[in-house]
N, C-alpha and C positions, 0 to 999 in steps of 0.2 A: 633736978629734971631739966632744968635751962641749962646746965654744961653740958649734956647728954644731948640732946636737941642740936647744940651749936657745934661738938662732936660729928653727928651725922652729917649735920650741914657740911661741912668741911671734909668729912668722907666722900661726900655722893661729888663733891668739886674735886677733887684727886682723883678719883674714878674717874668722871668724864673726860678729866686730861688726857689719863693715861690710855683708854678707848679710842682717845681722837687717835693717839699715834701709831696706834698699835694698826697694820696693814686689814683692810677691809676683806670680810670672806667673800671667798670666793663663790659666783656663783651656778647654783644647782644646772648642773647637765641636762639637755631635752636629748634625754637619748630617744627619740621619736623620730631627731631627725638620720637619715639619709650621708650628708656629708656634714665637717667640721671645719672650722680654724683654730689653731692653738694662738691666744692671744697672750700680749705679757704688759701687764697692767705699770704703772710708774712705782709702785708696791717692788715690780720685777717680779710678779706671782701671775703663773700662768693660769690658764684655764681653758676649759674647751668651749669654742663659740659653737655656737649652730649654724649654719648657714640656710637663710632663709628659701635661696634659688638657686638651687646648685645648676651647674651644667645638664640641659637637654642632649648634647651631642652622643649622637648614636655611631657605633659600630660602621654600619652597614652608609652614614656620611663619608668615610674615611677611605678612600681609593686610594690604588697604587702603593699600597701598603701592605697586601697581602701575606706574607711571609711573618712579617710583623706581627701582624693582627693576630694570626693561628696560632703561632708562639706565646703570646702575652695571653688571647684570650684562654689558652689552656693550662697555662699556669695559673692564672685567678681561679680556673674553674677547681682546679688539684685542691686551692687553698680553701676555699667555701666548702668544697665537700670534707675536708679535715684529713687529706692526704698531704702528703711531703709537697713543700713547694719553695721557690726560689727567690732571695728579693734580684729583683728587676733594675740593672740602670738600661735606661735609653739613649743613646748618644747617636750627633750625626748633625746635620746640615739643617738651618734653624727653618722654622714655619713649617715643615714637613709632616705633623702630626707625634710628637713624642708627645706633649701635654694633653692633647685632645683624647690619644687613645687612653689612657689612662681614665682622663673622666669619662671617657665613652665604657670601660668597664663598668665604672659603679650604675651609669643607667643601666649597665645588661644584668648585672646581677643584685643590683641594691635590695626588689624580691625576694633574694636567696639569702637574704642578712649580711651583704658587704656595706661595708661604709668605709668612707675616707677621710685622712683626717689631715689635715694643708697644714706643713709647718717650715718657715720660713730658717733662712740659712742661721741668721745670726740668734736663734730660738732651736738650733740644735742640741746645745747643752741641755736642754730640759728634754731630752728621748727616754730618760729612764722615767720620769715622772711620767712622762703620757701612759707609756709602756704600764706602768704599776696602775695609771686610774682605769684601766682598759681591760687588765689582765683576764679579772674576774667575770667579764661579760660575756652574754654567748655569742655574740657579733661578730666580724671576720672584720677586722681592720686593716686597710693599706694606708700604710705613713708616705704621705706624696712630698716629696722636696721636687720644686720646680727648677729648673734651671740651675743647678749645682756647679758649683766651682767654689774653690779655692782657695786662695792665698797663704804663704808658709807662717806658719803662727797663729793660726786662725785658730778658736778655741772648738767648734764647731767640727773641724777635720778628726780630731781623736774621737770626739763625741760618735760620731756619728760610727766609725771602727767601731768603737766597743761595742755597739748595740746592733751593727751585722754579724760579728764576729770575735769577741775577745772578754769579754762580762765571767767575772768566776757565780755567773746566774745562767744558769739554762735563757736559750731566749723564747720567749713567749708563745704559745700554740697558735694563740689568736693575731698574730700581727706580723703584715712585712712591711721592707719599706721600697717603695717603687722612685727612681728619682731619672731625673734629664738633666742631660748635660750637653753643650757644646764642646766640650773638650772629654775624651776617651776618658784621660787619666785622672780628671776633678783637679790637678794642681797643673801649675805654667811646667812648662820643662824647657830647659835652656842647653844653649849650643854645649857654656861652659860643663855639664851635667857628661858632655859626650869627652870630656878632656880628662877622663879620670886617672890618666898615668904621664900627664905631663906633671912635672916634680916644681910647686912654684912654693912660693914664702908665705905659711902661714895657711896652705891645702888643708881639704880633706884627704884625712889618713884613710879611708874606704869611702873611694866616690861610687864602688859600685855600691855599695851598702845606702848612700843617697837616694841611686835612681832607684834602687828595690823600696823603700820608703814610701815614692813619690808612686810607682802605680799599687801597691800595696793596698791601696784602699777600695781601688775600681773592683780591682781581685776577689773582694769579699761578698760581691754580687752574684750572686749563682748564675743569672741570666743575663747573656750581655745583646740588646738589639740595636743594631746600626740600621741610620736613615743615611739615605744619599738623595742630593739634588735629584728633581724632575724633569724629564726630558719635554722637546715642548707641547707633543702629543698629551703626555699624561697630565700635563697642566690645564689644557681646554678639555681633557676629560672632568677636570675637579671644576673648572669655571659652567662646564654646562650643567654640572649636578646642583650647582647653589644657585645658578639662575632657574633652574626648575624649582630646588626649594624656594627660593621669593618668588614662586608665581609668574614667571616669563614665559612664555607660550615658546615649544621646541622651532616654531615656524623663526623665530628670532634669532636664533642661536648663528646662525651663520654672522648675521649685522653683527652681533658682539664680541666675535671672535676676531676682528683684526685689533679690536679696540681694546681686547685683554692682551691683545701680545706687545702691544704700545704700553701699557700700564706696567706690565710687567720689565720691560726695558727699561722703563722710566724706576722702576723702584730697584733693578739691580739684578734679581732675582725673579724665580719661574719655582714659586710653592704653594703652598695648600692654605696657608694663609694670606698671598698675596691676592689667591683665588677668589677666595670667600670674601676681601677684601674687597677688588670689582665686582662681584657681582654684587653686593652691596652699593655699591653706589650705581650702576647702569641700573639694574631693577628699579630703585628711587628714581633715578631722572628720566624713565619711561614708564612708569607704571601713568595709569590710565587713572 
């Protein structure tokens, strides 16, 4: 009986070794919430976070965007009602609203069972995993990549191909993926890319078969919306709507309208975020 004892003893310490190393489970989804993060643990095992406060940004914040707005909001609309719809890149001129309208969809339709779910570039390679823990849900998912680009060899670029377009898997009823990019094409394109019939040592044998490569991936977007810079009109249009939302009386609006076109000189730039930007700080250094 004392060998048997000393047996288990020495079991239940082999066990907990082996417990220790073995990668910690993952934990249980609150599909209660609204929006997500796909997080990836030191394990390198991903999992869906919840996000406690997602974005308030509404539709009806977002001026000068109109054409925009009517295209993307009615392709989400296609997608929640379980008609044919499109994944979405946004491309175009930064601070302009590509990010915001996106989460300005999930406040319009999160009611209607949209959710979203943030996954960051270098956490591409795990789309088919999201994809498969999602499938079976009755939820409407949009896969949001923020600010997308790049680099040649990225592990991330195929990844993401496959799961708009190329998976020998049907792709999933329930889910698109919506992403922004500063750049049209997602990868750099170079002068050399236009030199494809100069004959040097050690070329590509099909430089057009490169540049086909390189927008190959945008291509796979069903919808393509382009931002362009704000003119300075529509800029003090976005700067009077965020000083009304912080509470600044319209009788003000004139006083803070030389001192956005100074802010706005001073940062580069006449956008929607350099907007929201001052009036953020004017509201603050006059509020009462």
């Amino acid at each position: 009986m004392k060998e048997l004892e000393q047996f288990l003893l020495r079991a239940e310490s082999v066990l907990a070794r082996v417990e220790a190393m073995l990668p910690a489970r993952a934990p249980e989804v609150d599909w209660s919430a609204t929006a997500f993060r796909w997080r990836v643990g030191r394990d390198q095992r991903g999992h869906l976070s919840a996000v406690a406060h997602p974005s308030r940004i509404r539709l009806d914040d977002l001026h000068n965007i109109a054409p925009q707005k009517q295209q993307i909001e009615q392709n989400t609309r296609q997608f929640i009602s379980g008609l044919p719809a499109n994944n979405v890149l946004l491309t175009g001129a930064r601070g302009t609203g590509k990010s915001s309208l996106i989460k300005a969809c999930l406040v319009q339709f999160a009611d209607q069972g949209l959710r979203l779910i943030e996954v960051d570039k270098e956490h591409l390679v795990d789309l088919p995993d999201i994809v498969d823990l999602v499938a079976a849900r009755p939820e409407r998912f949009i896969i949001f990549c923020d600010d997308l680009s790049f680099e040649e060899g990225e592990s991330g670029y195929k990844a993401l191909k496959v799961a708009l377009d190329g998976s020998i898997s049907a792709q999933s009823d329930n889910v698109l993926i919506y992403a922004t990019s500063n750049r049209r094409h997602l990868l750099p394109e170079r002068m050399s890319d236009n030199e494809g019939y100069r004959h040097v040592d050690d070329g590509d044998l099909h430089p057009g078969e490169t540049v086909e490569e390189k927008i190959s991936l945008s291509e796979r977007f069903g919808l393509w919306l382009s931002f362009y810079p704000f003119r300075q009109d529509d800029y003090l249009d976005i700067v009077r709507h965020w000083l009304h939302h912080f509470g600044v009386a319209s009788s003000q609006f004139a006083e803070a309208e030389p001192e956005a076109l100074r802010w706005a000189l001073q940062r580069g730039s006449r956008s929607g975020r350099i907007a929201w930007q001052f009036a953020r700080d004017w509201a603050g250094k006059h509020a009462k």
